[in-house]
C-alpha positions as CSV (number, residue, x, y, z in Angstrom):
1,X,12.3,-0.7,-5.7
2,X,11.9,3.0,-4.4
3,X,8.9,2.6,-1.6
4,X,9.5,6.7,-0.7
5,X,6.7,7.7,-2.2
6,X,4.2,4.6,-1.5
7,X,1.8,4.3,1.2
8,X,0.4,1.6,3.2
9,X,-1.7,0.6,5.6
10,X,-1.4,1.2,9.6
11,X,-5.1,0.0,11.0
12,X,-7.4,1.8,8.7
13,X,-4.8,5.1,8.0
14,X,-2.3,5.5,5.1
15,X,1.0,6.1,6.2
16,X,4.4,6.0,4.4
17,X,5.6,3.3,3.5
18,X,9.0,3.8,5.6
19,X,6.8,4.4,8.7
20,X,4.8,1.6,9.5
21,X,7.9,-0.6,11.1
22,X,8.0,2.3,13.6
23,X,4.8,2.8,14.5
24,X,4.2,-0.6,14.9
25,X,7.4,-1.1,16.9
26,X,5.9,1.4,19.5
27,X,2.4,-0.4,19.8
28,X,3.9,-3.7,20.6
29,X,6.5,-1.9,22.9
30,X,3.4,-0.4,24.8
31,X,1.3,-3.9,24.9
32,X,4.2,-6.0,25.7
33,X,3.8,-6.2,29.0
34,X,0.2,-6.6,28.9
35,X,0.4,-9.0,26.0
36,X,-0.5,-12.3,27.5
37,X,-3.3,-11.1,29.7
38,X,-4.7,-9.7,26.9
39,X,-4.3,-12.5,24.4
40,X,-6.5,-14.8,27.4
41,X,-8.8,-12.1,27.6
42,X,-9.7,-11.3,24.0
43,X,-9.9,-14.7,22.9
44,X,-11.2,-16.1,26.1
45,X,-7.8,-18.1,26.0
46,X,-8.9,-19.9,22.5
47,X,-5.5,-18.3,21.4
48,X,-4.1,-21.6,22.9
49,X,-6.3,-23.8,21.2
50,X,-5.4,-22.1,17.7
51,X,-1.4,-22.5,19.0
52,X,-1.7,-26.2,19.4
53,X,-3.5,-27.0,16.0
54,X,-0.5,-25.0,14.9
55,X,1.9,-27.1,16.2
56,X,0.2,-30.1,15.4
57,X,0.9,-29.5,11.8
58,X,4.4,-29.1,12.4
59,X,5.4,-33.3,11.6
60,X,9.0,-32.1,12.9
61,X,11.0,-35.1,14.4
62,X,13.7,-34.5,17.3
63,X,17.3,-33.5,16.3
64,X,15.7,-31.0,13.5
65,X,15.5,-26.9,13.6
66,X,12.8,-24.6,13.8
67,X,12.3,-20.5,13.4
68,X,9.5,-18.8,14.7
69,X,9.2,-15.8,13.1
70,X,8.0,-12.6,14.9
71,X,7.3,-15.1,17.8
72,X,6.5,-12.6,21.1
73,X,6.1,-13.8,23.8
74,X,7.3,-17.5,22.7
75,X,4.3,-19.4,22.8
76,X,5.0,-21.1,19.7
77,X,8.5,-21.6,20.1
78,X,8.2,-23.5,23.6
79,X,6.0,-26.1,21.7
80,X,8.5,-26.2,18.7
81,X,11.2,-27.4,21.5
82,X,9.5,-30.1,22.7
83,X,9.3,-31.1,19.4
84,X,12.6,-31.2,18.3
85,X,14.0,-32.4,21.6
86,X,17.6,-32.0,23.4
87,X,18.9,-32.7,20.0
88,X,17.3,-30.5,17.9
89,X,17.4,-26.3,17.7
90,X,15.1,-23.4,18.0
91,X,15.5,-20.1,16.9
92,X,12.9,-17.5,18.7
93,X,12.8,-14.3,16.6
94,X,11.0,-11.0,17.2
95,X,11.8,-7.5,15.4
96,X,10.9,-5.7,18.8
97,X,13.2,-6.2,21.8
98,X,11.1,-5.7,23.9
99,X,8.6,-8.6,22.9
100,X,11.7,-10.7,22.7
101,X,13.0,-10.4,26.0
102,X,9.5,-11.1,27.4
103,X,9.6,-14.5,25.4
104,X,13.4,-15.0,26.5
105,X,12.1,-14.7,30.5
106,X,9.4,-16.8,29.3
107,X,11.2,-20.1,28.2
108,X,13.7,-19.8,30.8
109,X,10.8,-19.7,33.0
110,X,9.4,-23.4,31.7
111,X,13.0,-24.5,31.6
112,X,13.3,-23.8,28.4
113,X,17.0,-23.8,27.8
114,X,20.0,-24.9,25.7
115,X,18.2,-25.5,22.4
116,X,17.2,-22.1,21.9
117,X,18.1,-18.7,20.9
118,X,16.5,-14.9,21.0
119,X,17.5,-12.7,17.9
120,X,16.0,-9.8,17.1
121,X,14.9,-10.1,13.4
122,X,12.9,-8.5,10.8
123,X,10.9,-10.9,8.9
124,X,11.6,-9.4,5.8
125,X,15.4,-9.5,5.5
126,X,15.7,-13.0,8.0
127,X,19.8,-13.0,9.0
128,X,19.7,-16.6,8.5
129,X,21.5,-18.8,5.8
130,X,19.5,-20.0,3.1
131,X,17.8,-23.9,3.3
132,X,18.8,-23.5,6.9
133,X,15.2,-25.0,9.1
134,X,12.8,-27.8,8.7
135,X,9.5,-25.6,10.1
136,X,9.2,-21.8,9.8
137,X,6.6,-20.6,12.1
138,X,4.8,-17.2,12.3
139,X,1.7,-16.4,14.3
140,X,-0.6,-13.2,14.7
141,X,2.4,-11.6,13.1
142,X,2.0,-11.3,9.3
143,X,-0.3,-8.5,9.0
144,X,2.0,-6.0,11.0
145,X,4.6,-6.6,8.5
146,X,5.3,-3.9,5.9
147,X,6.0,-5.8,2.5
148,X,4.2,-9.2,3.8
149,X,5.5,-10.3,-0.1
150,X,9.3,-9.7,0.8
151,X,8.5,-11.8,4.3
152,X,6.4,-14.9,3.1
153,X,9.7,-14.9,0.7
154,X,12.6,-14.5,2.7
155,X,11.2,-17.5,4.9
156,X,10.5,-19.3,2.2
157,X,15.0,-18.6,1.2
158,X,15.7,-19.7,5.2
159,X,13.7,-22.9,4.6
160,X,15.2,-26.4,3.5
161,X,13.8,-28.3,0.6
162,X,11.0,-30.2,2.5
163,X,10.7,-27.7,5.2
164,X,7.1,-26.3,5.7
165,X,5.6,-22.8,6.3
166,X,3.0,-22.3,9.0
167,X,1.2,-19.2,9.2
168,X,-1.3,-19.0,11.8
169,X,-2.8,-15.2,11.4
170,X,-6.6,-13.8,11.8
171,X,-8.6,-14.1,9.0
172,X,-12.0,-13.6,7.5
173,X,-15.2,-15.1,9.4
174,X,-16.7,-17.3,6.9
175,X,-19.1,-18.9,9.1
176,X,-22.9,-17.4,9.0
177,X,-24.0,-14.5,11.1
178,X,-20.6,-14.4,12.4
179,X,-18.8,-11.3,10.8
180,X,-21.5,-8.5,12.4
181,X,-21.0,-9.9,16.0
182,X,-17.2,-10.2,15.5
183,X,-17.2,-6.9,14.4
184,X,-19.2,-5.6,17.0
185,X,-16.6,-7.0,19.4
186,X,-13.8,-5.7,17.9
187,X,-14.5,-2.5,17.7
188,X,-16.1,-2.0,20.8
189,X,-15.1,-4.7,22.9
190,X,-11.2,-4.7,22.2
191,X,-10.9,-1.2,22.8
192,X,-12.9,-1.1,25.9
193,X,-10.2,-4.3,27.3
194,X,-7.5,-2.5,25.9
195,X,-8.4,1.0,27.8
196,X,-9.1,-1.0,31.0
197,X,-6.3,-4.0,31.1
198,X,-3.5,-2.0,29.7
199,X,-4.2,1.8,29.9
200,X,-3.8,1.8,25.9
201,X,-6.8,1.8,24.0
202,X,-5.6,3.2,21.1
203,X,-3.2,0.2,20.2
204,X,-6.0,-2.0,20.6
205,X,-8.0,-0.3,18.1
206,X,-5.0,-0.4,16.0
207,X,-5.3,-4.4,16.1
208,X,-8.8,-4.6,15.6
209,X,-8.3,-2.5,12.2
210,X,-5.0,-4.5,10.8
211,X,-6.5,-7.4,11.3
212,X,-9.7,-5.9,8.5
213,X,-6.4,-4.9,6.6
214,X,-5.1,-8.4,6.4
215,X,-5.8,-10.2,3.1
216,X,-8.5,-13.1,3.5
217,X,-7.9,-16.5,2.9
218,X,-7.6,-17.0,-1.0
219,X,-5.4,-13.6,-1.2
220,X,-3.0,-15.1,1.1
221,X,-3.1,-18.3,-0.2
222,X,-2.7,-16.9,-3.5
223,X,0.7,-14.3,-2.3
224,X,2.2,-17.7,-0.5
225,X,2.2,-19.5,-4.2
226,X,3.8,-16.1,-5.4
227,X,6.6,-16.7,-3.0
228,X,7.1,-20.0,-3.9
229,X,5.3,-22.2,-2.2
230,X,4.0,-25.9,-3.4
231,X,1.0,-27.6,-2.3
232,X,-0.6,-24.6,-0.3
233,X,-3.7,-24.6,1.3
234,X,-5.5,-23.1,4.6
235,X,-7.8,-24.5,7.8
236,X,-10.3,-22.2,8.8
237,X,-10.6,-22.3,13.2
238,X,-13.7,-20.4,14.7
239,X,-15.5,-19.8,12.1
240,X,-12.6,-18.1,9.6
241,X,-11.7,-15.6,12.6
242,X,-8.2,-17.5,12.2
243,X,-6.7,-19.1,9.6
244,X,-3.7,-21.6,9.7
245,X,-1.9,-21.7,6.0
246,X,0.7,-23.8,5.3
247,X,3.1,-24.6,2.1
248,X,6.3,-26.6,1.3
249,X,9.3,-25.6,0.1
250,X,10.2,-27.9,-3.0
């Protein structure tokens, strides 16, 4: 399909379609340093919380293999290792270097090592056979993907029969009174951190606003059946802020 000619979204602006991979690129080049702090600060370090109901939905055994897809810093990733064990194998992949090598330093840091490997991938065209891993993870990285169709489907291609999808991504607040204040917080909390923390407010504006670009709960749930998917469904954490959808590859 010819895409020179369609837009799509970056934040709340249209852009073409062939230039939201770069812009992106550059905002997570700019916060990668930052990234952790940040992720503590904005979520008061619930982010971790969120991670480990994740992982808890994983049921991988030792000896079996793992992908986490656009995984940063590696937060993910480090629990998927303990998981599988000495036997088993991890693949950590990012589409940014920069990100990656952060999440490299990271694991080797927690000694991390042997089991895994860093590529650099894009989510949407995963250089990784077909019914290759048991779990395919992705967190907080789904909404800055281009065509979030040709990603929920090329992990569904790298998954074996059985294997299972986790997507843990913000969502829609669902619980009462909670959308005003969250969106108070976003839009002026975020980019206040972002300005102060990391001397780059703009990129944190650009999060609050892709994550109000994101489609909610049933729209996902509805584009992971498109792709594939069996038995699909979605937990709601905080209120709907984040979502954790899953589905099997049959």
């Amino acid at each position: 399909m010819d895409n020179s000619d369609r837009k799509v979204d970056f934040g709340f602006e249209k852009v073409a379609w062939g230039d939201k991979a770069r812009r992106v690129h550059s905002v997570f080049a700019s916060v990668a340093g930052k990234y952790d702090v940040m992720n503590d600060l904005m979520s008061f370090g619930v982010h971790r919380l969120w991670k480990q109901f994740t992982l808890s939905l994983t049921g991988l055994r030792p000896g079996q293999r793992a992908l986490d897809v656009a995984g940063g810093t590696g937060d993910l990733a480090a629990g998927l290792l303990k998981q599988v064990g000495k036997s088993g194998h991890v693949i950590l992949s990012d589409v940014n270097p920069a990100m990656l090598d952060i999440g490299r330093d990271r694991l080797l840091d927690r000694g991390l090592v042997g089991n895994v490997e860093c590529i650099v991938a894009d989510a949407e065209h995963l250089p990784f056979e077909d019914n290759s891993f048991d779990c395919v993870t992705i967190g907080f990285g789904l909404r800055n993907v281009t065509d979030k169709a040709a990603a929920l489907r090329s992990m569904y291609r790298v998954l074996k029969s059985g294997g299972q999808l986790l997507v843990l991504e913000f969502s829609t607040p669902v619980a009462p009174g909670l959308k005003p204040l969250y969106d108070a917080y976003s839009f002026k909390v975020l980019p206040l951190l972002g300005r102060i923390v990391a001397n780059d407010e703009s990129s944190y504006r650009y999060l609050a606003e892709s994550i109000r670009m994101h489609p909610d709960q049933e729209t996902l749930l509805e584009m992971l059946g498109a792709a594939g998917f069996a038995q699909s469904r979605y937990h709601n954490l905080t209120g709907g802020i984040v979502a954790v959808h899953r589905g099997y590859k049959i």
